[in-house]
Biopython code that builds the backbone (N, CA, C, O; Angstrom):
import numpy as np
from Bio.PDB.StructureBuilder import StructureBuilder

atoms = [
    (1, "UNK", "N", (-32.842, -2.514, -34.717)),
    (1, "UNK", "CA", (-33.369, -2.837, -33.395)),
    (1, "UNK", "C", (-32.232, -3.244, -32.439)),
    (1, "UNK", "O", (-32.052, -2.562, -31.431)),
    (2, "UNK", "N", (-31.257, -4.583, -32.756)),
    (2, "UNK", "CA", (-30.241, -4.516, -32.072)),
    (2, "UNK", "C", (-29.338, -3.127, -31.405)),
    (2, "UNK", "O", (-28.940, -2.788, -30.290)),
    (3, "UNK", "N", (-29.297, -2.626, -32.688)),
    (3, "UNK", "CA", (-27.973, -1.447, -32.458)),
    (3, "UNK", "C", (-28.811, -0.610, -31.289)),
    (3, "UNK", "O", (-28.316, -0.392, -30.183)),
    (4, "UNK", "N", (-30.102, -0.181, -31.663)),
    (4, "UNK", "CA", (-30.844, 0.489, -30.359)),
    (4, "UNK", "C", (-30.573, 0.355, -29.099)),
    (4, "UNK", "O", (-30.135, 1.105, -28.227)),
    (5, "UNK", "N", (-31.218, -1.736, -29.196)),
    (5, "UNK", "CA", (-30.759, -2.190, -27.760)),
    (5, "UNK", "C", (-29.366, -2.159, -27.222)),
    (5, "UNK", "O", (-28.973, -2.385, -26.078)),
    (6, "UNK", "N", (-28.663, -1.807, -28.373)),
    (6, "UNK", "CA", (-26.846, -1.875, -27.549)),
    (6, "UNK", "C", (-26.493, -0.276, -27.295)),
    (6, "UNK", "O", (-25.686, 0.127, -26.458)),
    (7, "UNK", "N", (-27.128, 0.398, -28.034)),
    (7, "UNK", "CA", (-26.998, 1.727, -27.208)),
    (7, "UNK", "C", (-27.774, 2.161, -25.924)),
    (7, "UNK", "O", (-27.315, 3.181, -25.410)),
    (8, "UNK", "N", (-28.706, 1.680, -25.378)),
    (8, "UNK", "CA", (-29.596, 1.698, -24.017)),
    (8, "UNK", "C", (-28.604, 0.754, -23.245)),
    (8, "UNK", "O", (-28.519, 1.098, -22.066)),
    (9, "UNK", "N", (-27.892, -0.245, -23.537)),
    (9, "UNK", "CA", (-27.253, -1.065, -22.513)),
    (9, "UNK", "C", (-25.795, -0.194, -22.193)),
    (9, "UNK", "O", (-25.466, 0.002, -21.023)),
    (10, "UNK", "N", (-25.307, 0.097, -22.857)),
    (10, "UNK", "CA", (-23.851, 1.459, -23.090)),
    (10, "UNK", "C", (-24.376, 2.513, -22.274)),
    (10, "UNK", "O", (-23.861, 3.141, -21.348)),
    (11, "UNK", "N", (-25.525, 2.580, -22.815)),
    (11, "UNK", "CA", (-25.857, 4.214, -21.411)),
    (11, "UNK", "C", (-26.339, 3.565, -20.121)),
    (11, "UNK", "O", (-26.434, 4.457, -19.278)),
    (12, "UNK", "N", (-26.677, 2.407, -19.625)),
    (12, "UNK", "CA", (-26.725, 2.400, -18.590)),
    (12, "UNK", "C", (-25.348, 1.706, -17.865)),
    (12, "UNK", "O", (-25.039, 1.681, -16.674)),
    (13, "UNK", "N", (-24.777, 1.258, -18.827)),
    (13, "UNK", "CA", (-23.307, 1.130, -17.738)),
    (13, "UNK", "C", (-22.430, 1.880, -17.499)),
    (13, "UNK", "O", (-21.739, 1.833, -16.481)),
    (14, "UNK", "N", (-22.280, 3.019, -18.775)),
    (14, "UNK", "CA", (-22.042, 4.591, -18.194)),
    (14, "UNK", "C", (-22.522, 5.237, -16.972)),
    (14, "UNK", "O", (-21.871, 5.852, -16.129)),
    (15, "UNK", "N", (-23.893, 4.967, -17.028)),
    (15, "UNK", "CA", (-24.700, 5.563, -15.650)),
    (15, "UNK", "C", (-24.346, 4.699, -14.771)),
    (15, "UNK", "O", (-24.196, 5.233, -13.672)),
    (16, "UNK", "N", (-24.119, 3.447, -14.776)),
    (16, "UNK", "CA", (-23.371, 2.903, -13.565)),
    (16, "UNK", "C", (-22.048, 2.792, -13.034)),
    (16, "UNK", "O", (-21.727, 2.148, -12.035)),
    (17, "UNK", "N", (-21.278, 3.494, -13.807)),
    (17, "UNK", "CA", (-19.936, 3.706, -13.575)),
    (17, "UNK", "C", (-19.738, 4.859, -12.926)),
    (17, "UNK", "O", (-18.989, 5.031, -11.964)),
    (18, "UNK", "N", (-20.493, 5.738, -13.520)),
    (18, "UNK", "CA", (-20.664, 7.368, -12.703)),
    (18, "UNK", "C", (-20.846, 7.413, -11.419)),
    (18, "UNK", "O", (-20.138, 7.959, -10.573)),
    (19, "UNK", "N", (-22.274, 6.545, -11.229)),
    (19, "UNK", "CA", (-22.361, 6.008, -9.562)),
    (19, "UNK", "C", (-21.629, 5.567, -9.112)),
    (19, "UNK", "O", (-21.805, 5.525, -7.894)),
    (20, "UNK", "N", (-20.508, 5.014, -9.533)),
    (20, "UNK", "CA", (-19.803, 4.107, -8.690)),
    (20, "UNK", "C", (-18.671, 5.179, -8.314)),
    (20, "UNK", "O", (-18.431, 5.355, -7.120)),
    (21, "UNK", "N", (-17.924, 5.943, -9.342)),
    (21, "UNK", "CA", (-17.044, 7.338, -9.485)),
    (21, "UNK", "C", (-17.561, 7.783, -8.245)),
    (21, "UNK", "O", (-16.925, 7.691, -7.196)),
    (22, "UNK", "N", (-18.976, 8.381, -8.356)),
    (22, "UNK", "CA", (-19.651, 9.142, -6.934)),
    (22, "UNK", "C", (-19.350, 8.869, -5.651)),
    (22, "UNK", "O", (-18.748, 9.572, -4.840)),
    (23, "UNK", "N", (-19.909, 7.572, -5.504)),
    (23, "UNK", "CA", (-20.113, 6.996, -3.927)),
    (23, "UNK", "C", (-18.252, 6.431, -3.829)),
    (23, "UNK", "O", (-18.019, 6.076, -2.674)),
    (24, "UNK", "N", (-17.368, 6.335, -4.478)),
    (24, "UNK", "CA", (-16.243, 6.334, -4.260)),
    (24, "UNK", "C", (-15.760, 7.310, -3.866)),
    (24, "UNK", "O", (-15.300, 7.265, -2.725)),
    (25, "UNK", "N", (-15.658, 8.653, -4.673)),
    (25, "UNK", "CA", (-15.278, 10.095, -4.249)),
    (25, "UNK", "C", (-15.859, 10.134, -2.953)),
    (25, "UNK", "O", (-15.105, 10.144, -1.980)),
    (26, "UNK", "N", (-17.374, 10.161, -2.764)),
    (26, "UNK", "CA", (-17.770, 10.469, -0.907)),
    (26, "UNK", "C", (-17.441, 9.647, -0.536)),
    (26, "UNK", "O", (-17.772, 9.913, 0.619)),
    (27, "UNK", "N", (-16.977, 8.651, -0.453)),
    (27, "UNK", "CA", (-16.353, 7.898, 0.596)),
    (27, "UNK", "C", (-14.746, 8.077, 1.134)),
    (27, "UNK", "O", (-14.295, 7.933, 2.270)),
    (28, "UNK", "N", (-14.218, 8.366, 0.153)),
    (28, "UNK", "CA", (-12.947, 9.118, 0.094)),
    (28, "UNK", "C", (-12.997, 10.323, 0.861)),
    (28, "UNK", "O", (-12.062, 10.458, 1.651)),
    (29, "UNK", "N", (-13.775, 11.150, 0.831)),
    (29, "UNK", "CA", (-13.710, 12.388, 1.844)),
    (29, "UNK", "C", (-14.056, 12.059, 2.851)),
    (29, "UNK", "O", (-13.318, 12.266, 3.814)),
    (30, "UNK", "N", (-15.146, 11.503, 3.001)),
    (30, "UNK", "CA", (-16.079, 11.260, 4.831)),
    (30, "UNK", "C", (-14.451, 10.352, 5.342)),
    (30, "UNK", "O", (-14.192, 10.683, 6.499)),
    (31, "UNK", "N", (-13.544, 9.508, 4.862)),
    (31, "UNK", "CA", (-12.783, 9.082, 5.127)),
    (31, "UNK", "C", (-11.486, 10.230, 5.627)),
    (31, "UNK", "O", (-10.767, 10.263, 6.626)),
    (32, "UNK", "N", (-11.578, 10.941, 4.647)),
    (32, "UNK", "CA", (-10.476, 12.172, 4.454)),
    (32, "UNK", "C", (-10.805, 13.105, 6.036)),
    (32, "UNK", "O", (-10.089, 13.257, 7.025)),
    (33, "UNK", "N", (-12.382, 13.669, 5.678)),
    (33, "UNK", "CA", (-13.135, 13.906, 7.275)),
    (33, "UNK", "C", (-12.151, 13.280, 8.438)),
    (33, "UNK", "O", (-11.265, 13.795, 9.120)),
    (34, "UNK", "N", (-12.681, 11.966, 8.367)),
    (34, "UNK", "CA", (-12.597, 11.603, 9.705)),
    (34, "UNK", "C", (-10.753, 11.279, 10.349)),
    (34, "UNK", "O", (-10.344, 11.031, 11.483)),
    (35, "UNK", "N", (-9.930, 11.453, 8.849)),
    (35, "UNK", "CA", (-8.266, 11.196, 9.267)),
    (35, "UNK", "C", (-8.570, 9.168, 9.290)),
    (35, "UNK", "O", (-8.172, 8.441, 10.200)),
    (36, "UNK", "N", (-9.189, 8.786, 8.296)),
    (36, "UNK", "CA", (-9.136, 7.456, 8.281)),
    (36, "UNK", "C", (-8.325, 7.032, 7.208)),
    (36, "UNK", "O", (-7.945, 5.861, 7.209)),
    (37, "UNK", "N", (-7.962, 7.876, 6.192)),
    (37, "UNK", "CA", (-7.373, 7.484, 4.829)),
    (37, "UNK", "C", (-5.650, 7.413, 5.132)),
    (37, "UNK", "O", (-4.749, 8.251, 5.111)),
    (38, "UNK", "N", (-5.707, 6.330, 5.346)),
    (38, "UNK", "CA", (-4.367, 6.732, 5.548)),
    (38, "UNK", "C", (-3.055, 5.669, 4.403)),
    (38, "UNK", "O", (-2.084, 5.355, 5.091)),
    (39, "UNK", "N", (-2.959, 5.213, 3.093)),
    (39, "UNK", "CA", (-2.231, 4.768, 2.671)),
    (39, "UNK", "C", (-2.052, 3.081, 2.935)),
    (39, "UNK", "O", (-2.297, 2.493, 3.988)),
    (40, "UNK", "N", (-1.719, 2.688, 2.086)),
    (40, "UNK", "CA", (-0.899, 1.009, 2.484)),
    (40, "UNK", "C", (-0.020, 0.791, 3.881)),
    (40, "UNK", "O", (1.066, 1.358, 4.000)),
    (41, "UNK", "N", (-0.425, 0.138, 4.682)),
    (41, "UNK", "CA", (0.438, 0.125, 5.777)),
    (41, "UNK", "C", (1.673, -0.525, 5.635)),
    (41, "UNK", "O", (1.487, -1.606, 5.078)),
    (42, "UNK", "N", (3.233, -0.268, 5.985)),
    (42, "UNK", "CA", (4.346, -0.926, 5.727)),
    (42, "UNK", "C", (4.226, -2.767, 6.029)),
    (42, "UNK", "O", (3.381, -3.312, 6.739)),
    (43, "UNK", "N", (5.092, -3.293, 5.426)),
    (43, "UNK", "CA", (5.146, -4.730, 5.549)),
    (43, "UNK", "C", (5.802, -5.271, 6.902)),
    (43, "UNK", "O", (5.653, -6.308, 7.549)),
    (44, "UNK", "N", (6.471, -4.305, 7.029)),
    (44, "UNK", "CA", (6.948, -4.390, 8.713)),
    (44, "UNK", "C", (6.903, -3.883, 9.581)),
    (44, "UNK", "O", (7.257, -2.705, 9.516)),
    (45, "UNK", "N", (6.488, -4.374, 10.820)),
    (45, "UNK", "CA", (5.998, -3.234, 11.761)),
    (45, "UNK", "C", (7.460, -2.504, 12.438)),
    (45, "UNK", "O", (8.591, -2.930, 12.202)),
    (46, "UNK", "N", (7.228, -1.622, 13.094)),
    (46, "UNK", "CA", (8.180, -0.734, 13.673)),
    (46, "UNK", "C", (9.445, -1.381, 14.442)),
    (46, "UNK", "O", (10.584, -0.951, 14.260)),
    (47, "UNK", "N", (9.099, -2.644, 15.476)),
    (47, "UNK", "CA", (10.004, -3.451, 16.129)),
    (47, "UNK", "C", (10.444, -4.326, 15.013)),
    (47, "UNK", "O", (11.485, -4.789, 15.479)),
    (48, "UNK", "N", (10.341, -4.700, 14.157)),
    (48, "UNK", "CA", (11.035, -5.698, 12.934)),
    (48, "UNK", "C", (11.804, -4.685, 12.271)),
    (48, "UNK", "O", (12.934, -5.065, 11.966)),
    (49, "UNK", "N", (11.408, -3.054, 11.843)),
    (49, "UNK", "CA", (11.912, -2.490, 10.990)),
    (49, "UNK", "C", (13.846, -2.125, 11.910)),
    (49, "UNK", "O", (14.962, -2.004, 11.404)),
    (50, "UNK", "N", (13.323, -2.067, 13.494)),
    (50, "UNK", "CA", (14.600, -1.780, 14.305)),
    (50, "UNK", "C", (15.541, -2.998, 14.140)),
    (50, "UNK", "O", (16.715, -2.887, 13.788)),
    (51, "UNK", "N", (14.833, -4.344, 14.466)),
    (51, "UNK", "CA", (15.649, -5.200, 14.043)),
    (51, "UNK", "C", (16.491, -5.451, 12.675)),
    (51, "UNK", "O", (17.537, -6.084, 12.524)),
    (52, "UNK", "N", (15.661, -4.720, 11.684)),
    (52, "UNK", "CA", (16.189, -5.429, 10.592)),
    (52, "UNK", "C", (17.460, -4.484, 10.599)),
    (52, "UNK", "O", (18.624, -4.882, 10.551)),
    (53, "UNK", "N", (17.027, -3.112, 10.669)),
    (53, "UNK", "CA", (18.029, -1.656, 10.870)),
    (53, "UNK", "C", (19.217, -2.377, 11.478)),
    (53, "UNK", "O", (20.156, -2.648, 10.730)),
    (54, "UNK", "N", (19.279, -2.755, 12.913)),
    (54, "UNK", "CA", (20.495, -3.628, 13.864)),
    (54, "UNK", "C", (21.157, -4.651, 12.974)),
    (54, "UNK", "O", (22.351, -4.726, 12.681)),
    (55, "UNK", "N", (20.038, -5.515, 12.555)),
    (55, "UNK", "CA", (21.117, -6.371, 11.231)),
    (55, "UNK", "C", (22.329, -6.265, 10.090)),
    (55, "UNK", "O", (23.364, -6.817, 9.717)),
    (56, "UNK", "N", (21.274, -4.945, 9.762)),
    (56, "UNK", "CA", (22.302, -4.627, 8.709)),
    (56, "UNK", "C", (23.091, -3.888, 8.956)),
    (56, "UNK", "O", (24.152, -4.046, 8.352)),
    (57, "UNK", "N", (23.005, -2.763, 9.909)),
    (57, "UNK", "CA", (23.973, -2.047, 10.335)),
    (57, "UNK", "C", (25.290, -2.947, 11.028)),
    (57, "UNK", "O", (26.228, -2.261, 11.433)),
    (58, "UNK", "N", (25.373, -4.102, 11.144)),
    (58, "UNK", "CA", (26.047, -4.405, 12.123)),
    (58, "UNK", "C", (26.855, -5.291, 10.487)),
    (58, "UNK", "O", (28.079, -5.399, 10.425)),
    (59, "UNK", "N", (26.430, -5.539, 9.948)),
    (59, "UNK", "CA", (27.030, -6.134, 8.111)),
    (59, "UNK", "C", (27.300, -7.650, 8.502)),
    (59, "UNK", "O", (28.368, -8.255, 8.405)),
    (60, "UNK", "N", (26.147, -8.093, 8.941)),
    (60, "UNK", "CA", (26.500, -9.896, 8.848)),
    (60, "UNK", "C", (25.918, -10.349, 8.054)),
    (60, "UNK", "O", (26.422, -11.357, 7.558)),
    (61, "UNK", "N", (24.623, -9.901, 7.520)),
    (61, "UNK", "CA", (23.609, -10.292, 6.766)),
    (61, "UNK", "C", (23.720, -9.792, 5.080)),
    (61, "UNK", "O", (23.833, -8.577, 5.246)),
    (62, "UNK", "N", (23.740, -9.918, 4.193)),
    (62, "UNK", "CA", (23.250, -9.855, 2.850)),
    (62, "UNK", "C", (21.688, -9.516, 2.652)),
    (62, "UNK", "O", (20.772, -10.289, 2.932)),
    (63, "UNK", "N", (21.551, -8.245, 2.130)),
    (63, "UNK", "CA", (20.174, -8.121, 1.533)),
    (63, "UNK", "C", (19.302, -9.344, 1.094)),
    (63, "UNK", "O", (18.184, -9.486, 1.589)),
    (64, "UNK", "N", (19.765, -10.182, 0.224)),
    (64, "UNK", "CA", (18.562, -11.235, 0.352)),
    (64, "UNK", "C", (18.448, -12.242, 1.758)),
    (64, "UNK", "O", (17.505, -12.901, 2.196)),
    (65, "UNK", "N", (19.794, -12.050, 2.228)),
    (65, "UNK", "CA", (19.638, -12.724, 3.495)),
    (65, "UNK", "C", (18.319, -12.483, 4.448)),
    (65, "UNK", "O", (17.441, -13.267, 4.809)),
    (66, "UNK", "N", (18.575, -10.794, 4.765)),
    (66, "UNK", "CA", (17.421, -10.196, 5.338)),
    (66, "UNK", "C", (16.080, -10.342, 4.627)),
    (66, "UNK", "O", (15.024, -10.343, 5.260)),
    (67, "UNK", "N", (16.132, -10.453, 3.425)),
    (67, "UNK", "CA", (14.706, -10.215, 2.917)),
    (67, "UNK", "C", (14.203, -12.064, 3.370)),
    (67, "UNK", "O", (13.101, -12.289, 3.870)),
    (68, "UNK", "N", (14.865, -12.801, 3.181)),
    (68, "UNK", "CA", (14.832, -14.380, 2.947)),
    (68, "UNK", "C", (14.154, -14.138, 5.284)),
    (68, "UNK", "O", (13.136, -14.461, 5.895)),
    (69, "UNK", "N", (14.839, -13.774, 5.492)),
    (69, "UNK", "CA", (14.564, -13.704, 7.660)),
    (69, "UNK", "C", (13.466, -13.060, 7.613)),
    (69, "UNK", "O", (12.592, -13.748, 8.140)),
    (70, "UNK", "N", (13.056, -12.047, 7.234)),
    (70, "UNK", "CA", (12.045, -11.336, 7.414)),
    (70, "UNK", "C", (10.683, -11.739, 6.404)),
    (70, "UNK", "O", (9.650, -11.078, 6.511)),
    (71, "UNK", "N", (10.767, -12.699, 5.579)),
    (71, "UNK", "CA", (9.811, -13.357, 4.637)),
    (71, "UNK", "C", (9.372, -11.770, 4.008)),
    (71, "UNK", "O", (8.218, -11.379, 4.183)),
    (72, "UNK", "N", (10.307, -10.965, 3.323)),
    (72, "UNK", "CA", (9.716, -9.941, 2.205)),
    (72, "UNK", "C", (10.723, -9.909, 1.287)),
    (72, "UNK", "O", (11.870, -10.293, 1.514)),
    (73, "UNK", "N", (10.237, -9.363, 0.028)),
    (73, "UNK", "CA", (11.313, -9.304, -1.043)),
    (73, "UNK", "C", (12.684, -8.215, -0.861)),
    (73, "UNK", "O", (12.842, -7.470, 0.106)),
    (74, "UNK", "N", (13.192, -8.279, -1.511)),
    (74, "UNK", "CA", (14.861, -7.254, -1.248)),
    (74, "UNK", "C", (13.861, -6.149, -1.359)),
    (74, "UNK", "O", (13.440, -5.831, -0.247)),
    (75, "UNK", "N", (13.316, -5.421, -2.399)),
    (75, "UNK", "CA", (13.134, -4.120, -2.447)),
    (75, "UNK", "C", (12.423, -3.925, -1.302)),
    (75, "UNK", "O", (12.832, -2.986, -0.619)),
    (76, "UNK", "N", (11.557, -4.478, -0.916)),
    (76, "UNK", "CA", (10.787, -4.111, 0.841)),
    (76, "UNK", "C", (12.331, -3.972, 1.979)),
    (76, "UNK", "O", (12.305, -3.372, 3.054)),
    (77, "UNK", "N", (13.319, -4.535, 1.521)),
    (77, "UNK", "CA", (14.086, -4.311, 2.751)),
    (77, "UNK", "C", (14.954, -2.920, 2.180)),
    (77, "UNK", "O", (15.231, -2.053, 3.009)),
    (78, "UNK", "N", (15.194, -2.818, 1.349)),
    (78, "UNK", "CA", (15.402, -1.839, 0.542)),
    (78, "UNK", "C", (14.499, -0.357, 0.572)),
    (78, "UNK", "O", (15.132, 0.679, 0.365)),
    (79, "UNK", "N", (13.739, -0.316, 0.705)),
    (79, "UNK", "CA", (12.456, 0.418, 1.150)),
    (79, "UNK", "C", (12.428, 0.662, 2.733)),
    (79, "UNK", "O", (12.455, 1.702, 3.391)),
    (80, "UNK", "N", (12.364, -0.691, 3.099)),
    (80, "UNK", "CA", (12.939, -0.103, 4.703)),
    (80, "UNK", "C", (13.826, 0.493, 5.577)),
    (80, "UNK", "O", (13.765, 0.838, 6.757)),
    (81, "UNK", "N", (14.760, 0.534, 4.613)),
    (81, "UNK", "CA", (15.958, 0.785, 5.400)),
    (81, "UNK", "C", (16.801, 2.463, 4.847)),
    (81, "UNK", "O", (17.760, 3.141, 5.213)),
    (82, "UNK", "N", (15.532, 2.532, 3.581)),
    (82, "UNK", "CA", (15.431, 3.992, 3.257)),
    (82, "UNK", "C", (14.630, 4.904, 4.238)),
    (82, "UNK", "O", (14.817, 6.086, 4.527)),
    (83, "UNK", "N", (13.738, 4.069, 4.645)),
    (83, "UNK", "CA", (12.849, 5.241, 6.049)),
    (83, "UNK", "C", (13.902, 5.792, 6.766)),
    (83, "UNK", "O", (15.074, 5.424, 6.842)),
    (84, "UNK", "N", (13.102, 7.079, 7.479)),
    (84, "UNK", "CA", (14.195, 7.434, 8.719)),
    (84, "UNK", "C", (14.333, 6.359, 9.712)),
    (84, "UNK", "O", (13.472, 5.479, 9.711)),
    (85, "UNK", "N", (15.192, 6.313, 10.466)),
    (85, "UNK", "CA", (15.913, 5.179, 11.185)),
    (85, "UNK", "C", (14.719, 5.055, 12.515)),
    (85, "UNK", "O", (14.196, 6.168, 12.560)),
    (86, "UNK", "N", (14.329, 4.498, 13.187)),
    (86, "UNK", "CA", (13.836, 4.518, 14.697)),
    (86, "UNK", "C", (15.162, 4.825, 15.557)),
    (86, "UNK", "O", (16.324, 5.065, 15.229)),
    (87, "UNK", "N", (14.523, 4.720, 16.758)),
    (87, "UNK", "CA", (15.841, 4.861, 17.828)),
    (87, "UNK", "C", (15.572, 3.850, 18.749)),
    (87, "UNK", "O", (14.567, 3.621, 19.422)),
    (88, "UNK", "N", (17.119, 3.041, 18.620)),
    (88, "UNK", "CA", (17.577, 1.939, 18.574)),
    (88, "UNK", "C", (18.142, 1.573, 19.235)),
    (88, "UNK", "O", (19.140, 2.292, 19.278)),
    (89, "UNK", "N", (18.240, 0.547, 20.145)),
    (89, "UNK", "CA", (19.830, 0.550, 20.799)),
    (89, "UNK", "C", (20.309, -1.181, 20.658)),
    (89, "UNK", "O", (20.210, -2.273, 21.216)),
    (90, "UNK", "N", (20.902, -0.460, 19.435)),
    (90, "UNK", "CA", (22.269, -1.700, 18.700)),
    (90, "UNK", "C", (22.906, -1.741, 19.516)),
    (90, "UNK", "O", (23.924, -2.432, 19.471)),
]
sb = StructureBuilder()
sb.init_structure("model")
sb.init_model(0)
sb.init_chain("A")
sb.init_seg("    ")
for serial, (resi, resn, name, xyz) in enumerate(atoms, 1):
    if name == "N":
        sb.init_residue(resn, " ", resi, " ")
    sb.init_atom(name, np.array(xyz, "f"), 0.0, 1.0, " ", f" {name:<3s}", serial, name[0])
structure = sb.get_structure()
């Protein structure tokens, strides 16, 4: 009798996982549709990313320096400064 009841509870959280798979996938497209999906947004916006660019280009600062000014870890400044550059005037 148990084992019964634990196989009816297994198939319905299967069946509720499926639903959830579902209405995730359509939401993902109607998103995809509309050009709403668009990724993690960067940690810095565009005028911080120029500043930070001017910082380091100019070599006063140390990578953790910058990461320590800008409150993000090295690899975020590291990451940033791998993007293409903005246009700047250092």
């Amino acid at each position: 009798m148990g084992k019964m009841f634990f196989n009816i509870l297994t198939t319905f959280a299967e069946f509720e996982a499926d639903l959830i798979r579902l209405r995730t996938r359509e939401g993902m497209a109607v998103a995809r549709a509309r050009v709403k999906l668009h990724g993690k947004q960067p940690k810095l916006s565009e005028r911080q990313h120029k500043e930070l660019r001017c910082m380091h280009d100019a070599g006063e600062h140390a990578m953790s320096d910058l990461a320590e000014l800008f409150s993000v870890s090295r690899s975020t400044v590291y990451r940033t400064l791998a993007r293409p550059p903005p246009i700047t005037d250092c």
